[in-house]
Structures are given as structure tokens and as C-alpha cells.
Backbone bond lengths (Angstrom), bond angles and torsions (degrees), N, CA, C in turn:
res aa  C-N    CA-C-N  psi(-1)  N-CA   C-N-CA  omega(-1)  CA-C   N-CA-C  phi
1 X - - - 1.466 - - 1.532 109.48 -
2 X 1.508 109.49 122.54 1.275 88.48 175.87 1.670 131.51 -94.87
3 X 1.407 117.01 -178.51 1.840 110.62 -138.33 1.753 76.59 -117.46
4 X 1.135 134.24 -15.84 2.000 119.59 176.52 0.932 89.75 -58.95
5 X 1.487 115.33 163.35 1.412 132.86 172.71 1.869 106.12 -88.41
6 X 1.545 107.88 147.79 1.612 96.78 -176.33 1.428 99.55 -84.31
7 X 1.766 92.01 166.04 1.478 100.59 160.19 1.589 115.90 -125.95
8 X 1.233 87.86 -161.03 1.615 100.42 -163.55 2.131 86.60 -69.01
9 X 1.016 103.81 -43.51 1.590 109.77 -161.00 1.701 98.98 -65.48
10 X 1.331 127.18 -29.02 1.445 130.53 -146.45 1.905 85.27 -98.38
11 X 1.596 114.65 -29.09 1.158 103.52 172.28 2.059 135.71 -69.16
12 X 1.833 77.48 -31.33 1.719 78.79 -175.86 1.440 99.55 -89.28
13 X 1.614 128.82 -14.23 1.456 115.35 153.04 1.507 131.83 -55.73
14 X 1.639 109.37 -4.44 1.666 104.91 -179.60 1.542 95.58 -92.62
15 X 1.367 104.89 -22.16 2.001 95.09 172.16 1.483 98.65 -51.39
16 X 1.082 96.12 -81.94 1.906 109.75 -166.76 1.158 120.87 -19.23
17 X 1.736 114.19 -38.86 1.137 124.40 -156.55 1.312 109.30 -114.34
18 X 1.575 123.49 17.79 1.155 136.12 -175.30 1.570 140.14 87.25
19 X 1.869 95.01 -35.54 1.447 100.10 174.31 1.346 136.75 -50.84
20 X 1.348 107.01 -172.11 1.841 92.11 174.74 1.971 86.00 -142.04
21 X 1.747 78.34 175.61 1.568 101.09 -157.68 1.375 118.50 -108.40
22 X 1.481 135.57 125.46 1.641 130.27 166.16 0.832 111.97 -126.01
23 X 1.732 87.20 136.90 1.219 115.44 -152.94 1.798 88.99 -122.98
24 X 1.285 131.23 142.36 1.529 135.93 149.86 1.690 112.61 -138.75
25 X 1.070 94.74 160.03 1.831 115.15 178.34 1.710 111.72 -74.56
26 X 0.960 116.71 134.14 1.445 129.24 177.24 1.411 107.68 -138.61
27 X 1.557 100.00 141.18 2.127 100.84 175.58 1.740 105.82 -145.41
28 X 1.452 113.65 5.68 1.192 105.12 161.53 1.926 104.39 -158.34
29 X 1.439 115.48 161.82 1.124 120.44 168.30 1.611 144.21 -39.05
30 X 1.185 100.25 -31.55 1.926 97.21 156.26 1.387 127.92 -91.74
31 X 1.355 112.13 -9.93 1.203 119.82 153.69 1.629 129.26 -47.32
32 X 1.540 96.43 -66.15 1.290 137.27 176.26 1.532 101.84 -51.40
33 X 1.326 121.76 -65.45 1.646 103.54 167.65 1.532 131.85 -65.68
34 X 1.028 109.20 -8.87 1.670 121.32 173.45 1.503 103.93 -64.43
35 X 1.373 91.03 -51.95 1.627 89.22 -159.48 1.638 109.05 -84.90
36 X 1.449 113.47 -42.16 1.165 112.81 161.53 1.732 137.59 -46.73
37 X 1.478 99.91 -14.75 1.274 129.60 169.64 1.687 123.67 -77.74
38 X 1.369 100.58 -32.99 1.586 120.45 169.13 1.834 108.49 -92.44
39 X 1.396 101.64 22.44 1.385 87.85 173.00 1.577 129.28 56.45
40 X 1.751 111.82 36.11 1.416 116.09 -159.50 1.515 80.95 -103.81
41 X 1.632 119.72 126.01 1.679 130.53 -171.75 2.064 120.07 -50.50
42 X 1.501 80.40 -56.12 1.432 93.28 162.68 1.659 142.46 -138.43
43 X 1.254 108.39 116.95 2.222 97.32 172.36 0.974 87.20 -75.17
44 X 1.661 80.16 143.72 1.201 113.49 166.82 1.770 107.08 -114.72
45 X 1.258 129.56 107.28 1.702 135.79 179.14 1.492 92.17 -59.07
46 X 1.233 144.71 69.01 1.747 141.70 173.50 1.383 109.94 -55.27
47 X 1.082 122.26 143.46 1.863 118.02 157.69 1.131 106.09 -82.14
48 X 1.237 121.18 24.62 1.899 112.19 163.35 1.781 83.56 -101.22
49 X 1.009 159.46 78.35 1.305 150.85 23.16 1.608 133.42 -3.13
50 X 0.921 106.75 -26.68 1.646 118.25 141.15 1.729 118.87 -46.88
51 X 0.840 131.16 -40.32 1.286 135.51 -160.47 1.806 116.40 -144.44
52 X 1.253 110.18 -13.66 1.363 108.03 153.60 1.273 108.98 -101.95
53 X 1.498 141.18 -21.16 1.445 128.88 -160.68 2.107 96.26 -133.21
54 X 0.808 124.70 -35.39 1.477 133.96 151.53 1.676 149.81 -22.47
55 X 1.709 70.74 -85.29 1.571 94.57 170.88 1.343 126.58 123.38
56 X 1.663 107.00 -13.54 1.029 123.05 -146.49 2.002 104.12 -89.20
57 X 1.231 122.99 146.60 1.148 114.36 174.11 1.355 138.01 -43.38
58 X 1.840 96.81 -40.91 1.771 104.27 174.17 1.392 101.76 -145.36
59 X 1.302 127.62 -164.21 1.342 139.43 -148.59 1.764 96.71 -100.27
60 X 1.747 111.84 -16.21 1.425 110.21 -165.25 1.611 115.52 -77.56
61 X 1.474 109.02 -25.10 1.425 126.43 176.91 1.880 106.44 -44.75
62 X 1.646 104.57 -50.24 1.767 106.23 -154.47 1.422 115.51 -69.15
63 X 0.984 127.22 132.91 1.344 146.14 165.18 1.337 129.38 -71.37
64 X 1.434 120.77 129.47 1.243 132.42 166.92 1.316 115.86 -10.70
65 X 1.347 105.78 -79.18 1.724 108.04 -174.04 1.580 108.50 -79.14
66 X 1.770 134.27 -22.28 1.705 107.94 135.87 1.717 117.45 -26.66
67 X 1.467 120.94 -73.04 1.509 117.88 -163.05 1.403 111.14 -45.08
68 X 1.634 114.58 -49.43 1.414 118.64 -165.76 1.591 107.58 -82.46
69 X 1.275 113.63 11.66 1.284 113.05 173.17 1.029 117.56 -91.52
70 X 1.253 134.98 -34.47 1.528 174.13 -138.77 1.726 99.60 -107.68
71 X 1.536 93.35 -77.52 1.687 110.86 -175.28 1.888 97.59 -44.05
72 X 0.975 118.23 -72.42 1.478 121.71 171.98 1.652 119.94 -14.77
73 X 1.413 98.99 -62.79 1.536 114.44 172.89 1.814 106.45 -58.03
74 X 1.237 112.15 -66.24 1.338 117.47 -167.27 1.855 86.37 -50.38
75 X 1.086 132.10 -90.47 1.170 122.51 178.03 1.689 131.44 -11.75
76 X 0.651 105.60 -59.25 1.858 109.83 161.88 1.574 112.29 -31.89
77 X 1.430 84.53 -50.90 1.745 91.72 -176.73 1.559 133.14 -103.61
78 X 1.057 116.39 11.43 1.348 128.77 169.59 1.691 114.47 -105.16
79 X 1.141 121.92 126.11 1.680 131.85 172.21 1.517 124.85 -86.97
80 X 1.445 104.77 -59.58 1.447 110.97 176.29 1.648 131.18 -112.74
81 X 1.270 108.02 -0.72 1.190 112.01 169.45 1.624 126.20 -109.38
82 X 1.350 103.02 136.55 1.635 115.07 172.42 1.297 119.61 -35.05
83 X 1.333 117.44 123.50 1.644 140.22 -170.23 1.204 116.92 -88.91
84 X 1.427 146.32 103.35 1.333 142.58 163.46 0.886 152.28 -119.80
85 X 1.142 131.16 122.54 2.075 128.50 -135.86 1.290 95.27 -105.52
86 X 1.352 139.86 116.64 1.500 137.55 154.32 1.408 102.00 -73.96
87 X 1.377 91.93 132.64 1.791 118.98 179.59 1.462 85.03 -78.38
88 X 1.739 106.29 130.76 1.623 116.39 160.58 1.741 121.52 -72.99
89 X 0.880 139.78 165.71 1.141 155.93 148.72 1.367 112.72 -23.94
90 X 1.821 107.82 103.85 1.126 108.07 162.44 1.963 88.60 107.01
91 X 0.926 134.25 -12.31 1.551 144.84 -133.93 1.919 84.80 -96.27
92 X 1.467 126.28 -60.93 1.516 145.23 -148.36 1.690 82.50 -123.00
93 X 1.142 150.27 -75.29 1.066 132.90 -96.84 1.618 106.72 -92.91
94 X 1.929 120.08 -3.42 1.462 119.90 177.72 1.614 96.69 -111.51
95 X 1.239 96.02 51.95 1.807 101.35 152.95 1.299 100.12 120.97
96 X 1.589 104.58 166.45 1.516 120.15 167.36 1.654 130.11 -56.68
97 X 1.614 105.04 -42.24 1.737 118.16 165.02 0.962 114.39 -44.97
98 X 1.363 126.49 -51.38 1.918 135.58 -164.95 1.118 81.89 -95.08
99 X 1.188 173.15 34.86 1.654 157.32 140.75 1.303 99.35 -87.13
100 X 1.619 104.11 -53.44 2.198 118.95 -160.77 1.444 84.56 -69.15
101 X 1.784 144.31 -46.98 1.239 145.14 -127.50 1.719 81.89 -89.42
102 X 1.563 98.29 -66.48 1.510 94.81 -177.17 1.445 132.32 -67.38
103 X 1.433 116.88 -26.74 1.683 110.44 -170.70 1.623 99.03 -75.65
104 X 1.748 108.95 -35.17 1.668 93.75 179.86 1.983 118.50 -64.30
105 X 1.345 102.32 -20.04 1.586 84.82 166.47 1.134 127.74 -52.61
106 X 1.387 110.86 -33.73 1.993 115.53 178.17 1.109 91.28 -77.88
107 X 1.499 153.71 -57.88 1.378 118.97 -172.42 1.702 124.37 -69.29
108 X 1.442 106.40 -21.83 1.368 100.49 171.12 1.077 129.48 -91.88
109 X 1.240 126.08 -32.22 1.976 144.19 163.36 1.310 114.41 -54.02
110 X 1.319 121.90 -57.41 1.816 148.49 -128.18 1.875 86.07 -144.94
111 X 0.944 130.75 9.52 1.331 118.93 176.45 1.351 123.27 -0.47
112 X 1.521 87.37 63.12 1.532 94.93 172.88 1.625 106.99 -99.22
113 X 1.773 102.88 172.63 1.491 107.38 -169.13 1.463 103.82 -82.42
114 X 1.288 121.60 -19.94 1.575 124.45 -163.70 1.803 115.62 -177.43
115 X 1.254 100.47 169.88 1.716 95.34 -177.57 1.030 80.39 -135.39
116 X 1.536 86.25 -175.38 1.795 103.82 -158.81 2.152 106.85 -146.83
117 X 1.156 107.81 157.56 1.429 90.06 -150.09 1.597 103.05 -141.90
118 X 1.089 134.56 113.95 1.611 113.47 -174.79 1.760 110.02 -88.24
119 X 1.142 98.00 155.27 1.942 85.06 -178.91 2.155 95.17 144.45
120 X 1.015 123.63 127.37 1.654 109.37 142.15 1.572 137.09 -107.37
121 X 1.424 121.72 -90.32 1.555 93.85 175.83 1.252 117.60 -59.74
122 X 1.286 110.27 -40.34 1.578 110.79 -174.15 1.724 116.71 -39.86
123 X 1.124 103.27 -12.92 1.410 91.48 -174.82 1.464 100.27 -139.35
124 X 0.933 130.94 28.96 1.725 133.95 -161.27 1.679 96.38 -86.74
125 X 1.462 99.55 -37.51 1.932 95.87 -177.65 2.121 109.32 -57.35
126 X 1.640 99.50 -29.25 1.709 99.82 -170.11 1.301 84.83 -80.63
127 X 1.189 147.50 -36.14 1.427 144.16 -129.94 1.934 79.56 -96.93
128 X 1.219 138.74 -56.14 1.328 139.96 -173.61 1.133 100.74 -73.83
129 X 1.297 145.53 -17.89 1.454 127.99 172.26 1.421 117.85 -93.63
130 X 1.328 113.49 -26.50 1.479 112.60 153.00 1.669 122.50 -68.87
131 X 0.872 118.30 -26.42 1.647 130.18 170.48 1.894 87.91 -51.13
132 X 1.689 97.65 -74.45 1.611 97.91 -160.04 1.419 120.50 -56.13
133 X 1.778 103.38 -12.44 1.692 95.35 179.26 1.658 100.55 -102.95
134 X 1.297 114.71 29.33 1.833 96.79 168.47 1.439 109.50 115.03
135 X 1.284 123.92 -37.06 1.144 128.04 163.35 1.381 165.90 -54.32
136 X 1.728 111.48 56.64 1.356 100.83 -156.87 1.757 114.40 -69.68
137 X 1.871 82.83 148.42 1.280 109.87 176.31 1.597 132.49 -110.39
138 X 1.243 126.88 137.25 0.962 149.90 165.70 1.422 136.96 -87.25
139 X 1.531 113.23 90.83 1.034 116.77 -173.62 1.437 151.54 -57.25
140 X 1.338 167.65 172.55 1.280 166.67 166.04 1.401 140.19 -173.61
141 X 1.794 94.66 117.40 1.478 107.16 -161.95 1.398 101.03 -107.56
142 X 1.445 101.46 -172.05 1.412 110.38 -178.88 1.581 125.19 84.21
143 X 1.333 99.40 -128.68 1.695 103.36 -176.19 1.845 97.71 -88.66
144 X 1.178 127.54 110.92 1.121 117.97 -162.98 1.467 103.48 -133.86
145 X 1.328 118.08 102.87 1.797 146.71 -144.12 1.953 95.36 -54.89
146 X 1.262 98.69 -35.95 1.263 98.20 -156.38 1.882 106.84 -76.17
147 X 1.236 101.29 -7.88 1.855 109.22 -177.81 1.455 109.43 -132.17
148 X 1.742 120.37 8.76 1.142 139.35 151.65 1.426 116.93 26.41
149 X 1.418 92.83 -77.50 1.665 119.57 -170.09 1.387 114.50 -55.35
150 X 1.310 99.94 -58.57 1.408 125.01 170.31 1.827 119.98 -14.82
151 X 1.727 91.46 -70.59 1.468 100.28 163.70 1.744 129.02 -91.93
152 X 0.672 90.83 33.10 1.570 115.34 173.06 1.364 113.80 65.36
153 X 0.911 113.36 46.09 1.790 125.90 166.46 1.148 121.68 119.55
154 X 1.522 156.58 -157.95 0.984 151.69 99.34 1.147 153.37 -27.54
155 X 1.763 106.30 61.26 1.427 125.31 -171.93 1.409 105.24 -148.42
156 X 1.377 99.92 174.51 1.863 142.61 -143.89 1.955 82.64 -57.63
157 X 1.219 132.74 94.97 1.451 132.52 144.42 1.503 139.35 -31.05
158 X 1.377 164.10 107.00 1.128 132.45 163.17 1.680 97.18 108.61
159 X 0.979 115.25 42.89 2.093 129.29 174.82 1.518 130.01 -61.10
160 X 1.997 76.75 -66.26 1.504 106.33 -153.67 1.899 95.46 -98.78
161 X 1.111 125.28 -143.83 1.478 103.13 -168.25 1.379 92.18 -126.48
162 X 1.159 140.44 -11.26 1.015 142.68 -165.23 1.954 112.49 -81.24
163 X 1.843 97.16 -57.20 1.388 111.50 159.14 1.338 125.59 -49.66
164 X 1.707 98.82 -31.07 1.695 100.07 -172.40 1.248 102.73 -72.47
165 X 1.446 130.23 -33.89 1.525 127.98 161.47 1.077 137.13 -75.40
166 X 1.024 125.44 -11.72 1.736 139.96 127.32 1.525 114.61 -22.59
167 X 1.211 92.49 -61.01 1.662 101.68 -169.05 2.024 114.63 -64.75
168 X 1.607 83.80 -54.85 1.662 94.80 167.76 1.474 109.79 -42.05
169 X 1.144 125.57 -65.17 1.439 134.56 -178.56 0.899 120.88 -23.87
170 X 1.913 113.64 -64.40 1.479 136.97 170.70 1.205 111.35 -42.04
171 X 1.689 128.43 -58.45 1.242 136.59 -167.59 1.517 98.12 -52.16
172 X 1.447 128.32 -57.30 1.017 135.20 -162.41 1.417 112.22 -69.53
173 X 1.466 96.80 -27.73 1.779 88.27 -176.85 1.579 115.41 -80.17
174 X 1.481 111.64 -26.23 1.295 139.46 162.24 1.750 109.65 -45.08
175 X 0.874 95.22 -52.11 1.816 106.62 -171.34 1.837 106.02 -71.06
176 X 1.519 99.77 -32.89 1.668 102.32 -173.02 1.103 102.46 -76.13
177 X 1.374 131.73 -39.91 1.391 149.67 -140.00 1.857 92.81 -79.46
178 X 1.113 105.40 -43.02 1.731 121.96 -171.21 1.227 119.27 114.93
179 X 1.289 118.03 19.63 1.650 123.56 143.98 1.716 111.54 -21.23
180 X 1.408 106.32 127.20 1.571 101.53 163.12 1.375 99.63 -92.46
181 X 1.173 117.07 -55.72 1.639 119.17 -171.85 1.690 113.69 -108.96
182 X 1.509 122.01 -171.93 1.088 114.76 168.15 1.504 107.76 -152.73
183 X 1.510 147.68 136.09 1.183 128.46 179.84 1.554 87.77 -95.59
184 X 1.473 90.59 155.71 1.774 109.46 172.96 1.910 110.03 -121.04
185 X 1.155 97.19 92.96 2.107 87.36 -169.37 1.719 92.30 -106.64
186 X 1.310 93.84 143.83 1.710 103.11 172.32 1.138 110.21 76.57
187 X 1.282 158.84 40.53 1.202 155.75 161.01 1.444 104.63 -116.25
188 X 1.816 99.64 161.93 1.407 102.85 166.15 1.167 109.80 -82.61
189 X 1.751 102.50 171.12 1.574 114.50 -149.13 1.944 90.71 -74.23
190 X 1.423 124.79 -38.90 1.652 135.36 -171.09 1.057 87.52 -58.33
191 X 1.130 136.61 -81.37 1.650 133.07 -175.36 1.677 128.18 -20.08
192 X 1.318 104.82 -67.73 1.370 136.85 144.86 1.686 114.19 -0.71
193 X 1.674 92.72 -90.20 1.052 116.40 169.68 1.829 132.10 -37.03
194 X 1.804 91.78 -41.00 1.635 120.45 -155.57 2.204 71.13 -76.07
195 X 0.911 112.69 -39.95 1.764 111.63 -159.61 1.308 95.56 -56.16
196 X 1.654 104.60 -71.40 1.155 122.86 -159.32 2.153 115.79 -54.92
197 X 1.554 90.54 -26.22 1.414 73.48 167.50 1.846 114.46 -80.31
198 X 1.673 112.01 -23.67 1.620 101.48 -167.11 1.495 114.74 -71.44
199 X 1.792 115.06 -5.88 1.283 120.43 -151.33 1.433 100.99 -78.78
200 X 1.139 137.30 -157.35 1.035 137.45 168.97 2.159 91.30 -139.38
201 X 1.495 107.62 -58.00 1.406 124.11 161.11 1.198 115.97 -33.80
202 X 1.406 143.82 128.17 1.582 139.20 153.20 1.765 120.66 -41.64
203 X 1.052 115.99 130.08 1.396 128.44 174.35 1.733 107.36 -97.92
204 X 1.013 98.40 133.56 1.845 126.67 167.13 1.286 121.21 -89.96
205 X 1.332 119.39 122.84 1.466 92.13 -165.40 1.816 77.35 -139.50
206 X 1.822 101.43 151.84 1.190 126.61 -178.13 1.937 93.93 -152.43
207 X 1.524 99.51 98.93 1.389 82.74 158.65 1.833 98.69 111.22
208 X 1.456 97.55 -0.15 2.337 103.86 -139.76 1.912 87.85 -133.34
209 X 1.532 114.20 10.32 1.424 97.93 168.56 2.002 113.46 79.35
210 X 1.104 108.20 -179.48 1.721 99.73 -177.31 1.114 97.94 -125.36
211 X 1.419 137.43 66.89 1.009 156.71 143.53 1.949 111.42 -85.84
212 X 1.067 77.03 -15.05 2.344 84.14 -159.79 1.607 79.69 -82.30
213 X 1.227 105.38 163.35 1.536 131.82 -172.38 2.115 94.28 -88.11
214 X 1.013 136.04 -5.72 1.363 149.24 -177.36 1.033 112.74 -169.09
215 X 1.779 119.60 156.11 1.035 135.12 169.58 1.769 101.44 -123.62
216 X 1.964 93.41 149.57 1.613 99.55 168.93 1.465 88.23 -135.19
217 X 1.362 97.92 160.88 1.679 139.18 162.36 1.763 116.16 -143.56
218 X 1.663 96.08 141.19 0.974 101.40 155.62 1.531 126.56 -61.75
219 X 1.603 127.67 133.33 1.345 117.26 -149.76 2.072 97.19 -90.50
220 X 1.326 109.22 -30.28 1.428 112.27 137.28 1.523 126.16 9.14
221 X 1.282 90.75 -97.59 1.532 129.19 163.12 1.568 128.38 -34.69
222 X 1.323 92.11 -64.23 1.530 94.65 161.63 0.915 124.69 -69.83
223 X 1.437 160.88 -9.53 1.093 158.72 -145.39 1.826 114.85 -155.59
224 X 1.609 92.42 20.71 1.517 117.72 170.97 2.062 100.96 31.83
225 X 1.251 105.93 63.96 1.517 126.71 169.53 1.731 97.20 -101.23
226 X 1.090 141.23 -74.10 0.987 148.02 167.66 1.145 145.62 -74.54
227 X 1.718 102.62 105.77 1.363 98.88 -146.79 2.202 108.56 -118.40
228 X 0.897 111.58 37.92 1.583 125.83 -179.55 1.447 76.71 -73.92
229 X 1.351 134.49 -98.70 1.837 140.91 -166.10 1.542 107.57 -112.88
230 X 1.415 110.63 149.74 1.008 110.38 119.27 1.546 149.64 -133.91
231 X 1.007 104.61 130.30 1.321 102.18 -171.41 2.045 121.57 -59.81
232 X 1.662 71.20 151.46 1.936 88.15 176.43 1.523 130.52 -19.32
233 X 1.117 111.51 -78.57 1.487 140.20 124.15 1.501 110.92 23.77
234 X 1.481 131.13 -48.77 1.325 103.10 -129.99 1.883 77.17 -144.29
235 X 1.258 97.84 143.96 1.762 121.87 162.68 1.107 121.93 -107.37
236 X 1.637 101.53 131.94 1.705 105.98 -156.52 1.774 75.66 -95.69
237 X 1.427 103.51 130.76 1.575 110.72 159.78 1.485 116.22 -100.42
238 X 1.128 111.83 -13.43 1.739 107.39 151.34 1.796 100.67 -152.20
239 X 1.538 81.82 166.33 1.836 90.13 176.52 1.455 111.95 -105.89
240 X 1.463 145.24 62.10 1.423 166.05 -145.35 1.499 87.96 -69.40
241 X 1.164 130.43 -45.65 2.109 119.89 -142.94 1.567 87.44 -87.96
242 X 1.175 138.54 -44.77 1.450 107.52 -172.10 1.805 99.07 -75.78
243 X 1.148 127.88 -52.20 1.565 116.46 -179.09 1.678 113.74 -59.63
244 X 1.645 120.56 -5.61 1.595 102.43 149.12 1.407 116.15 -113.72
245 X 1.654 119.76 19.52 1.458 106.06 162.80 2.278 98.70 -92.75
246 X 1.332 91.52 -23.47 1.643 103.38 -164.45 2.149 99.75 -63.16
247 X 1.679 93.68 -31.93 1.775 88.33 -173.87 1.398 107.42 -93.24
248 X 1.456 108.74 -12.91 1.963 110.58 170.12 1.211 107.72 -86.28
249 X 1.475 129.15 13.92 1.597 114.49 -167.37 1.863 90.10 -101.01
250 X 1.847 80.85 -52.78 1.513 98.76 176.38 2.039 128.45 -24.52
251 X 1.638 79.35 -56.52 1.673 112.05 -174.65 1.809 101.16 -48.83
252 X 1.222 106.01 -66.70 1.792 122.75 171.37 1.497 110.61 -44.51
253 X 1.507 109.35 -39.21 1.772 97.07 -161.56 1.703 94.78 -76.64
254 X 1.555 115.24 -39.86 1.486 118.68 176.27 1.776 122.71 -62.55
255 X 0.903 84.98 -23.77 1.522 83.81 148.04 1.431 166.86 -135.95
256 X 1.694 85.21 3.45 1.478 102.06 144.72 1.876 107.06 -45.98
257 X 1.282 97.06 -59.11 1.882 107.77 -160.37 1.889 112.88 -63.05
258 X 1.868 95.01 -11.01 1.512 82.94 174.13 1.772 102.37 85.13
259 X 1.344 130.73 -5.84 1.533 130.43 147.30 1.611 135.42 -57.15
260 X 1.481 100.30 -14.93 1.041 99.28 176.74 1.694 94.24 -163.89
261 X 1.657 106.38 141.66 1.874 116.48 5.66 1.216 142.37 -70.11
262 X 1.106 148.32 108.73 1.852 149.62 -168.89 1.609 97.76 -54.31
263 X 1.067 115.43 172.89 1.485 134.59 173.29 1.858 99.97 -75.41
264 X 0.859 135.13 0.78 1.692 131.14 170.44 1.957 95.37 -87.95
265 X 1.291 106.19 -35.31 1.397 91.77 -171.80 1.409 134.73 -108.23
266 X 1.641 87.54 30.21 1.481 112.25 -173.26 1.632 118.85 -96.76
267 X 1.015 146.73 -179.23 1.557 155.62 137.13 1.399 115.63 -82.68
268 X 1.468 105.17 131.58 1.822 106.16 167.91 1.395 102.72 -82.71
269 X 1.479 123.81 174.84 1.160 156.63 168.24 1.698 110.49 -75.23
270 X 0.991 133.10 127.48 1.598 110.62 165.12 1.531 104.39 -91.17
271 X 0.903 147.08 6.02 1.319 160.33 124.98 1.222 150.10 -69.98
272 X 0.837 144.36 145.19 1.470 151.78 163.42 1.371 109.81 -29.25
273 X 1.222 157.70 93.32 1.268 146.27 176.54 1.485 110.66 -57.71
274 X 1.673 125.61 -24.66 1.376 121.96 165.02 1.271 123.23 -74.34
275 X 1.208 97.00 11.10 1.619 106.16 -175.15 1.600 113.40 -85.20
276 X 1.553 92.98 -14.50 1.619 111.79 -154.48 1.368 93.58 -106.30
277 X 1.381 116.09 -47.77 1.238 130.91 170.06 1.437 121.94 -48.38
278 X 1.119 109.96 -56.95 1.921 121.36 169.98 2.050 95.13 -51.42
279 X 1.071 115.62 -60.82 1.690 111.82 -163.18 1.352 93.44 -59.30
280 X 1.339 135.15 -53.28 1.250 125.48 -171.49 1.446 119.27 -50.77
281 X 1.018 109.64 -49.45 1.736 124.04 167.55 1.524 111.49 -45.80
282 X 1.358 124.38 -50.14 1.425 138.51 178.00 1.397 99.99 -50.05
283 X 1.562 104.98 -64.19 1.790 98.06 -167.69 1.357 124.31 -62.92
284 X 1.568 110.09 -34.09 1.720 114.53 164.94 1.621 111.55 -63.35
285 X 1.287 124.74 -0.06 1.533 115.86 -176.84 1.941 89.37 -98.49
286 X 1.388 113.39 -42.91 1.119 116.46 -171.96 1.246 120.51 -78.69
């Protein structure tokens, strides 16, 4: 594995060159070295930290300075893998100024490598003007949390043939605009696929089949921490919440009962503790 840190360039060379891409979610610093430690290509700082690390119902609640609080941390703790700040809600989407104003805080605050942006033509003009001021961007189509409602909930994008060309469009407008990458969530896997061959950019796919040039998950998710849903989509590679409600239950019963702490998890004295005891006695006589 190698120990340089990636870049934006070393990623759209794993298109070219055939490989594929991992991608997981990070929102604080030991995370961030775990995973960066397993050689995972890129964090992604998600505003679904909103709702796995938060509390919050959906991704629309989190705030700017939430992300860059987060992004900061994840940064601390990552070495070799690519850094990426999802712009929250509301962050890019009333113009190009507030996109350049805000996405450069994650590269200058949160020193991250790039942000990431949901939206296609509709927003391809902010998405190219942040390109031209320094900013790479990261794209995202499909079911895209932050306009939810919009498409009528949280479901499968891009069906009927009409949407499916919708979607193509986006990718493309995404790609002209100066997209390095693009996530694809909620689509079928043909669709997916149909992108990922027209792109020239690597596609992310959550939700989009293994056709996409990468896959993301919430790291959450995978690792069965969060347990409100889970979605279709996603493989639990371990089930974590009952084995950390099962070692906090543990923790309580040992000390309710007075087992712990044991004598392994104590400090000695370099002294006599009656030593301390005798003077104390002295001064109440005196």
C-alpha cells in the first residue's frame, strides 16, 4: 500500500487504469485513522453526520460550521487518503459567491482536498466557477438526501426512460463543468453502468450496482453502529451496537457490584500509606 498521500489526479488515473475506488464516511479523528489505516482511498466528511452522529432526522438540519467542525477533526486524522467536505444544505445552492466563499473554507479551515455537491445541470454553472477558483468538486446525482422531498422521498431515481436521461445529462453536465468525480446513489445498476462507461470522470456509486468505477457507504452503516434503518443498499460488515451496548452493560454491572476497578487497574503508593496516616494523626493531636 502505498504511504504518499492521494490526489485528486491519482484518483481519476484509477478510472483509466481500470481500478476501482473506496470510498467511506468519517466525522471525527479516530475514525479517520482507522480507516485511513485500512487503505480506504477517500473520506468522505458526509452531512449524514447529521443523523448518524447528531441526531438530527435528515441531512437538511447540519450546518456549515457543524461540517467544518467535523472536517477539521477527520483531517487531523487521516495521512494518505483524499479528504472531502460535503457542502451542507443551503451552503452552494444561492449562487456561485456563497459556493467559492463556502467550499474554500473546507479547503482552508478543514484542509480538505475537495467538496462535494449534490445537484446536475441546475447547478453545473456554480460547480464551474468553483472549479475556476481552485476548488475541486465532487459530484452527486440521483437520490440526493439533501432535496429528498423534492423527488418524492427516499427512493430508487432514474426508472422510467425519461429520468434515466435526466440523469445522463446531469453526469455530463457535471463532467463539463469540471467535476473530477461523481457519486451515483439510487439508481439501477444498467443505468449506473450506462454513465460510468460515457464519463470520462470516475463514478461513486452507493445504491448504483458495481458497474460505478467506486463504491461509498456510510461507515455507520457498515459496521452495524446505527441502527434506526438500514437501507437496501448497504452490507453490514460487522454488527458493532449490540457488542457496544453488550460491553457498556458489562462496564455498569462491574460496578454497580464493586468488581471494578480490580487491583490491575489501580496505582501503588511509593510509600507507606501509614506513613500518611500516622502524620495525620500527629497533626490532630497537635
Amino acid at each position: 500500500m502505498p504511504e504518499t498521500k492521494l490526489t485528486i489526479k491519482a484518483i481519476i488515473d484509477r478510472k483509466r487504469e481500470g481500478g476501482k475506488i473506496t470510498v467511506l464516511t468519517a466525522y471525527d479523528a479516530s475514525f479517520a485513522r482507522l480507516l485511513d489505516q485500512a487503505g480506504i482511498d477517500i473520506l468522505l466528511v458526509g452531512d449524514s453526520l447529521g443523523m448518524v452522529v447528531l441526531g438530527y432526522d435528515s441531512t437538511v438540519p447540519v450546518t456549515l460550521e457543524e461540517m467544518l467542525h467535523h472536517a477539521r477533526a477527520v483531517g487531523r486524522g487521516r495521512q494518505r487518503s483524499l479528504l472531502v467536505g460535503d457542502m451542507p444544505f443551503l451552503s452552494y445552492q444561492s449562487g456561485p459567491r456563497d459556493a467559492i466563499l463556502n467550499g474554500g473554507r473546507f479547503l482552508k479551515e478543514a484542509r480538505c482536498d475537495a467538496v462535494k455537491v449534490e445537484g446536475g445541470a441546475e447547478i453545473a454553472d456554480t460547480v464551474r466557477a468553483m472549479v475556476r477558483a481552485g476548488i475541486p468538486v465532487m459530484g452527486h446525482i440521483g437520490l440526493t438526501p439533501q432535496t429528498a422531498s423534492q423527488l418524492g422521498g427516499f427512493r430508487v431515481q432514474g426508472r422510467d426512460a425519461a429520468s434515466a436521461r435526466q440523469l445522463i445529462a446531469a453526469a455530463r453536465s457535471l463532467e463539463e463543468a469540471g467535476a473530477f468525480a461523481v457519486v451515483l446513489e439510487c439508481i439501477p445498476d444498467q443505468l449506473a453502468g450506462m454513465i460510468t462507461r460515457q464519463l470520462a470522470i470516475p463514478t461513486i456509486g452507493i445504491g448504483a450496482g458495481p458497474g460505478c468505477d467506486g463504491q461509498v457507504l456510510v461507515t455507520h452503516d457498515l459496521l452495524g453502529l446505527f441502527e434506526k434503518f438500514v437501507p437496501r443498499f448497504v452490507k453490514q460488515y460487522a454488527n458493532l451496537a449490540p457488542m457496544v451496548k453488550e460491553a457498556v452493560a458489562s462496564f455498569r454491572a462491574e460496578v454497580e457490584a464493586g468488581t471494578f476497578p480490580a487491583a490491575a487497574h489501580c496505582f501503588p503508593m511509593q510509600i507507606d500509606p501509614a506513613t500518611l496516616e500516622a502524620e495525620k494523626e500527629e497533626e490532630v493531636r497537635t
